[in-house]
C-alpha positions as CSV (number, residue, x, y, z in Angstrom):
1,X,17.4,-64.8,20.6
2,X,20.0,-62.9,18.7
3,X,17.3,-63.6,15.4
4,X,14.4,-62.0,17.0
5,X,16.6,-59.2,18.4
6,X,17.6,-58.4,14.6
7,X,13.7,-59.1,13.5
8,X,13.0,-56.4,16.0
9,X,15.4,-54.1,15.3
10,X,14.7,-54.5,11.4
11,X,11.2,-53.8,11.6
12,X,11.5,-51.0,13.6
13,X,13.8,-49.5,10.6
14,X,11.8,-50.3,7.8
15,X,8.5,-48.7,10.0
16,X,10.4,-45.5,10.7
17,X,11.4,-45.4,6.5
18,X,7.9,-45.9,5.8
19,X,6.8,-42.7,8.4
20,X,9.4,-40.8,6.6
21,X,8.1,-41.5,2.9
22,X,4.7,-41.0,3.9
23,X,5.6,-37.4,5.5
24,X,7.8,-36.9,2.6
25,X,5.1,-37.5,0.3
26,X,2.6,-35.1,2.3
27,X,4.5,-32.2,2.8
28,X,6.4,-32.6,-0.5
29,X,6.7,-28.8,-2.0
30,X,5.5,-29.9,-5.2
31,X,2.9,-31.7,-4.1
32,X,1.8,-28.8,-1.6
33,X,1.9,-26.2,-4.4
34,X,0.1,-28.2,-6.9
35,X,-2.8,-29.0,-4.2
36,X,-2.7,-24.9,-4.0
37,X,-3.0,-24.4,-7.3
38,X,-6.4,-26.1,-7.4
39,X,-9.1,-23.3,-8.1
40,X,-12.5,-23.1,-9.1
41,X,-14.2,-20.0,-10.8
42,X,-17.8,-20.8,-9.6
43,X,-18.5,-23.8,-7.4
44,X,-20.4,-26.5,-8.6
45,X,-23.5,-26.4,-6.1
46,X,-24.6,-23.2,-7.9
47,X,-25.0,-25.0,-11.5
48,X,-29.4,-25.3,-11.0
49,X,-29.1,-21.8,-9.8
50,X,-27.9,-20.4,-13.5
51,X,-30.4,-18.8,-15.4
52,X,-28.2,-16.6,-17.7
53,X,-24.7,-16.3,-19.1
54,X,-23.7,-12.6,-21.1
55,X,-20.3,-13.2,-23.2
56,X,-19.3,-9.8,-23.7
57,X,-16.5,-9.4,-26.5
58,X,-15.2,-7.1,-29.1
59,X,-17.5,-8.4,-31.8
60,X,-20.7,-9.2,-30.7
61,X,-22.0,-10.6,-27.4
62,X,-24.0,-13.9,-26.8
63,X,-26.7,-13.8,-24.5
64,X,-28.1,-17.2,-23.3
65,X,-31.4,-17.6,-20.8
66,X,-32.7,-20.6,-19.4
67,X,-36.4,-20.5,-19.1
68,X,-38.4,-23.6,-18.3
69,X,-35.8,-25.6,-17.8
70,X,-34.8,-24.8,-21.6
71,X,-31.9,-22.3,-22.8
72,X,-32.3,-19.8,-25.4
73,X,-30.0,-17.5,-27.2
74,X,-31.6,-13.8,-27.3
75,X,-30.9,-11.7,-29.7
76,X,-32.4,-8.6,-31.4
77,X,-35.4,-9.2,-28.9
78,X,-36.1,-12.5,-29.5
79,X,-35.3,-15.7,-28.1
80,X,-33.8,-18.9,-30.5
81,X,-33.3,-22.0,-29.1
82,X,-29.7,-22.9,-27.7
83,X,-27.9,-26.4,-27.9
84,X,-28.1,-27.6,-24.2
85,X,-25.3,-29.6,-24.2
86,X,-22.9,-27.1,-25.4
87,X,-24.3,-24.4,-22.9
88,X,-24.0,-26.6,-20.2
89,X,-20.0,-28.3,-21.3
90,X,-19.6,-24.1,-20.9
91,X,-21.0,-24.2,-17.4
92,X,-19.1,-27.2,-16.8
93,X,-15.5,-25.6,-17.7
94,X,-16.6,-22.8,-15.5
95,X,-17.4,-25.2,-12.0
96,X,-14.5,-27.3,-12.9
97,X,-11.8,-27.5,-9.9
98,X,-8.6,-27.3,-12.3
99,X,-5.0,-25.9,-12.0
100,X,-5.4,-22.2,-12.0
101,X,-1.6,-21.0,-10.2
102,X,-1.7,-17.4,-9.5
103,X,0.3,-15.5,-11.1
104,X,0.0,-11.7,-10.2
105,X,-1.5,-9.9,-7.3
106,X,-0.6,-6.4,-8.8
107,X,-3.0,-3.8,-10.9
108,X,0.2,-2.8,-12.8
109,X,-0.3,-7.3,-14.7
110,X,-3.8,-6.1,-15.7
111,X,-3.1,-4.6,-19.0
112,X,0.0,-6.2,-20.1
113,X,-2.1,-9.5,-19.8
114,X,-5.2,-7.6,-21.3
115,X,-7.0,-8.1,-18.2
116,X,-8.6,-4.9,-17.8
117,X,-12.7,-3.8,-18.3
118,X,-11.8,-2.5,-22.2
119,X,-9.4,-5.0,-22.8
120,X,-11.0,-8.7,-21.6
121,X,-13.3,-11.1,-22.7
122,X,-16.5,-10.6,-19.7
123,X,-18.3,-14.0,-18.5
124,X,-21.3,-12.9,-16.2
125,X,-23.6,-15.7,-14.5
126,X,-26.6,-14.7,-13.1
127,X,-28.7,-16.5,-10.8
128,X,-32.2,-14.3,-10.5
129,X,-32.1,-10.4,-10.3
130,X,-29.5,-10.1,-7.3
131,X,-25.9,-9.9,-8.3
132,X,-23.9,-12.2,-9.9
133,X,-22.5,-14.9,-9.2
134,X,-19.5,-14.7,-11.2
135,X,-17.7,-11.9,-13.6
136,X,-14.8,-13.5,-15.0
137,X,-12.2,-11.3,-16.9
138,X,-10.4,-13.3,-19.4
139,X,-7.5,-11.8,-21.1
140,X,-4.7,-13.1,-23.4
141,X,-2.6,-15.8,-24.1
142,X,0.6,-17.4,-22.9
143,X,3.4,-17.2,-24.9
144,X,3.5,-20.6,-25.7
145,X,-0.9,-20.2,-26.9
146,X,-1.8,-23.2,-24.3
147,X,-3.5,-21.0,-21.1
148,X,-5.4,-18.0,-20.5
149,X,-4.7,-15.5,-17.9
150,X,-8.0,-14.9,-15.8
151,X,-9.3,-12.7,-12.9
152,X,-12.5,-12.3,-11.3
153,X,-14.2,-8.3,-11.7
154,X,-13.2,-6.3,-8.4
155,X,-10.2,-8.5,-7.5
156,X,-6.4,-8.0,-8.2
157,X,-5.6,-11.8,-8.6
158,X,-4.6,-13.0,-12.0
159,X,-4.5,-16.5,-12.6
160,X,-3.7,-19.2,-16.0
161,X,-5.1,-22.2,-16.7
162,X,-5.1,-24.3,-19.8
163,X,-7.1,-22.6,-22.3
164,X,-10.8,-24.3,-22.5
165,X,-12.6,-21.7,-23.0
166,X,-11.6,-19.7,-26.4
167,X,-14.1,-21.9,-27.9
168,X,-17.0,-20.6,-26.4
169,X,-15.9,-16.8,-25.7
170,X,-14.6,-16.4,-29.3
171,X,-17.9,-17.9,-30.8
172,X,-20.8,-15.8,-32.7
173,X,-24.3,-16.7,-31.6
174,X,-24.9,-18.6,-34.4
175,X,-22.6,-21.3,-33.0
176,X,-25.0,-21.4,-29.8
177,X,-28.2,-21.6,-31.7
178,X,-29.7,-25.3,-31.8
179,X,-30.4,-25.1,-35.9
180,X,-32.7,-28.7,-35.1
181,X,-36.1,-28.2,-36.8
182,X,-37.0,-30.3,-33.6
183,X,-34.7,-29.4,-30.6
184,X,-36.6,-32.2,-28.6
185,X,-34.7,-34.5,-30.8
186,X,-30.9,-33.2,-29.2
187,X,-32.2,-34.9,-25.6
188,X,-33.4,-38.3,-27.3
189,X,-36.9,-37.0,-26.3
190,X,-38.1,-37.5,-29.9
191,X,-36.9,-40.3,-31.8
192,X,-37.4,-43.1,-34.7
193,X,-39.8,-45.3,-32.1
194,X,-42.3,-42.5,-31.5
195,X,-42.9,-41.8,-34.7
196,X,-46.1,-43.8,-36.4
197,X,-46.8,-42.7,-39.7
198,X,-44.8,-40.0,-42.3
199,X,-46.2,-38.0,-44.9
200,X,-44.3,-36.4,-47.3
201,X,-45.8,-34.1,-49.9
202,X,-42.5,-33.5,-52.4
203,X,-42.6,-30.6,-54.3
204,X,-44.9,-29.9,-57.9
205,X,-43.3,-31.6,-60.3
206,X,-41.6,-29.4,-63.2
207,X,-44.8,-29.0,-65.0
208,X,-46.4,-27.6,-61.8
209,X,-48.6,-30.5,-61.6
210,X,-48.8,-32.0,-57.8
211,X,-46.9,-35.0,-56.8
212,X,-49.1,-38.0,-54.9
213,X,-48.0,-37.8,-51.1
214,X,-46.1,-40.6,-50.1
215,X,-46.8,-42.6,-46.8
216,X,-44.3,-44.4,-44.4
217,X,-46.9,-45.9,-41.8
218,X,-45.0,-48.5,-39.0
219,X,-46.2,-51.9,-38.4
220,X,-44.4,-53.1,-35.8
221,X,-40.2,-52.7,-36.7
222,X,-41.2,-52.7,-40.3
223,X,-43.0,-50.2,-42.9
224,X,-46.2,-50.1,-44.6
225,X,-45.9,-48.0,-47.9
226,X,-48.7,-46.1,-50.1
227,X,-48.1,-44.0,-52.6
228,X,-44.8,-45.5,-54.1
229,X,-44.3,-48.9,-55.5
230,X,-41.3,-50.6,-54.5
231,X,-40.3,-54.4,-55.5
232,X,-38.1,-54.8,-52.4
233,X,-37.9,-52.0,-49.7
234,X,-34.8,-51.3,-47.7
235,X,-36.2,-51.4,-44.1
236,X,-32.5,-50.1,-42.8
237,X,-33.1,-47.1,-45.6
238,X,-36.4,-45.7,-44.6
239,X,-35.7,-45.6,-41.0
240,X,-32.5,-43.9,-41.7
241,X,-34.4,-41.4,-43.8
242,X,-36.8,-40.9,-41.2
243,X,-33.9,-40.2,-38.7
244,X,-32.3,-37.9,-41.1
245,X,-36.1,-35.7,-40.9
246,X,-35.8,-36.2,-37.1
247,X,-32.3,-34.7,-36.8
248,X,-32.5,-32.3,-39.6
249,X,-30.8,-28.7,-39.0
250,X,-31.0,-25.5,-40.8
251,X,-27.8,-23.6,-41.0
252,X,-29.4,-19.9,-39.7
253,X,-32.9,-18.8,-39.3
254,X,-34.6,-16.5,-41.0
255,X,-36.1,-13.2,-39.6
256,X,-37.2,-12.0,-42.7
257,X,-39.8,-14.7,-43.5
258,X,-42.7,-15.4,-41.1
259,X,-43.7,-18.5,-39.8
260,X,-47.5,-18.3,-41.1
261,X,-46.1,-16.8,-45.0
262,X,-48.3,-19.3,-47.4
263,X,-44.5,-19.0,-49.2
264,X,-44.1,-22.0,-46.9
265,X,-46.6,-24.0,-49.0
266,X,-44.6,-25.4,-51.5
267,X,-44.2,-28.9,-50.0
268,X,-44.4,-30.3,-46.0
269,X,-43.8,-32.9,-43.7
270,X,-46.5,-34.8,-41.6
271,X,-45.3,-36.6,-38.8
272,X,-47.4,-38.5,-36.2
273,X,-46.4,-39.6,-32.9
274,X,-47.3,-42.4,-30.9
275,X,-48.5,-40.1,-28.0
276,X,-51.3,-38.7,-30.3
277,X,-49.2,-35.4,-31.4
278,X,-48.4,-34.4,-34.9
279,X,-45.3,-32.4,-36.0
280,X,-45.2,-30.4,-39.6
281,X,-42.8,-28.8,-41.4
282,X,-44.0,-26.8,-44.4
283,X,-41.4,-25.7,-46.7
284,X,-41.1,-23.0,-49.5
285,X,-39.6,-23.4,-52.7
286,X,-35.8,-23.3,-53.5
287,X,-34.4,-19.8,-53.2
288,X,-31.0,-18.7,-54.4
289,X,-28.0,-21.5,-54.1
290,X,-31.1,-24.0,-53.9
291,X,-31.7,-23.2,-50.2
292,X,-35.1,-23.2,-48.7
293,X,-37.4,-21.5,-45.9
294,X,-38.9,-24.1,-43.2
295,X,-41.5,-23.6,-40.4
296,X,-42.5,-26.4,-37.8
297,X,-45.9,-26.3,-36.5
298,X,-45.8,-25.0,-32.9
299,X,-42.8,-22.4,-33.2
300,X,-43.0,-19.5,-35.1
301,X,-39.0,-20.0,-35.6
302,X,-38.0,-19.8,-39.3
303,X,-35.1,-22.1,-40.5
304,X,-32.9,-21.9,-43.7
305,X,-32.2,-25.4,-45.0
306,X,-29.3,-25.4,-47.4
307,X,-29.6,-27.1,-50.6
308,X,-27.9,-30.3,-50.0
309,X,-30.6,-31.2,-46.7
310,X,-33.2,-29.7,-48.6
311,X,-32.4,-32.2,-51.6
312,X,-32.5,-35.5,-49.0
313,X,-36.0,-34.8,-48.1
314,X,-37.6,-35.7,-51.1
315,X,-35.3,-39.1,-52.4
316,X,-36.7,-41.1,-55.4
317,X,-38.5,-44.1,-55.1
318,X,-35.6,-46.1,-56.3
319,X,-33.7,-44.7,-52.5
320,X,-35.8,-47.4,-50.7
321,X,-35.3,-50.1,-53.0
322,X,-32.5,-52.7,-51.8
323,X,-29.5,-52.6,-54.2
């Protein structure tokens, strides 16, 4: 009797300790400040609203668009393709519920912490022609250089946070610009299975006479070849050569060239896909520092190659040969 009386009695001790850690643990003042702390600049549910982020900045701003379901960088009244998945990482950094303390409710903050219209980095996302759905002031740096002070436009609040965005707000627009002579290819929607047959017209040889086109034509996971004789071909070489065409960037694009300019003659591309379509690239001849001008039927886009992906279109024979 005097066992269960002491079973009793213990239990009812070690269930009361466990009440007490539990409430301990809830209404812990750490743990309440750090739930408080949570913050979110724009909330996620409004991400397929976005059709178009303005950077404004002290150098230059970036203007992106979605249109179509695509985004584009506009600039000097035209529209470049953007890199999708660094526009929307930028989205995501923005609808990301993260620690974001507050740290000032006073106008008097704003322009020690550069927080002010003249003095901040502006983010506006717009959704449509009503008003935006977020203006996001950001200002300086901590003085340790790990957060960001931010506050929305029309509101006092200052906040930090650790510092994810400095990559994108302190970017030109050339880091936005998808520089792929096929952007399809940055979703996976064009790949080395679709394509069916290559032709490559190199350049004239030195002498100006024409050099026989060269033909990479699938059968089945292998390649047929015409126009190049080769003792033992490198299956593993050609299809990485025909995933370097695939994923093949310029490093700017060129406003000064147009797309139809038979300058773009020198030497092309052919590439046939297995749903019936065919891609080009014609490309001019090697300007200064070896670079070259490149078109892609379709666009009217204008793409400087530089030398060194300009000189890996057009390998040797020998580059398919097993070693």
């Amino acid at each position: 009797m005097a066992y269960r009386q002491k079973f009793i009695v213990l239990s009812g001790l070690v269930a009361a300790l466990f009440i007490v850690y539990i409430l301990t643990l809830v209404f812990d003042p750490d743990r309440l400040k750090s739930r408080s702390d949570l913050y979110v600049w724009l909330e996620p549910g409004q991400k397929d609203r976005i059709d178009g982020i303005v950077i404004t900045s002290f150098d230059e701003n970036v203007v992106l668009a979605r249109r179509g379901g695509e985004w584009f960088v506009s600039r000097n009244g035209k529209d470049y393709p953007a890199r999708r998945l660094r526009v929307e990482d930028f989205i995501e950094a923005l609808t990301k519920r993260a620690p974001y303390p507050l740290r000032s409710s006073s106008v008097s903050s704003h322009e020690r912490l550069s927080l002010t219209a003249e003095s901040s980095v502006r983010v506006t996302v717009t959704a449509g022609a009503g008003l935006p759905l977020l203006q996001l002031l950001i200002g300086q740096e901590d003085i340790m250089g790990r957060e960001l002070y931010l506050r929305r436009e029309g509101q006092n609040e200052v906040r930090s946070g650790e510092d994810i965005f400095s990559t994108y707000i302190r970017s030109n627009p050339l880091s936005w610009y998808n520089l792929r002579l096929f952007p399809d290819s940055e979703s996976g929607a064009l790949d080395l299975t679709v394509v069916q047959r290559l032709t490559v017209y190199p350049p004239p040889a030195y002498d100006g006479e024409a050099t026989p086109p060269r033909i990479f034509t699938r059968s089945g996971r292998t390649w047929i070849f015409s126009g190049m004789e080769l003792a033992d071909p490198d299956m593993a070489m050609v299809d990485n050569y025909v995933r370097d065409i695939i994923n093949m960037t310029g490093n700017d694009f060129e406003d000064t060239v147009n797309a139809s300019d038979p300058l773009l003659n020198d030497c092309r591309l052919v590439l046939e896909l297995g749903n019936g379509s065919i891609r080009t690239v014609r490309i001019g001849p090697a300007v200064e520092d070896g670079r070259r001008f490149a078109a892609v039927s379709g666009s009217d886009l204008v793409y400087v190659l530089p030398s060194w992906a300009a000189s890996r279109l057009f390998p040797e024979p020998g580059y398919f040969e097993k070693n």
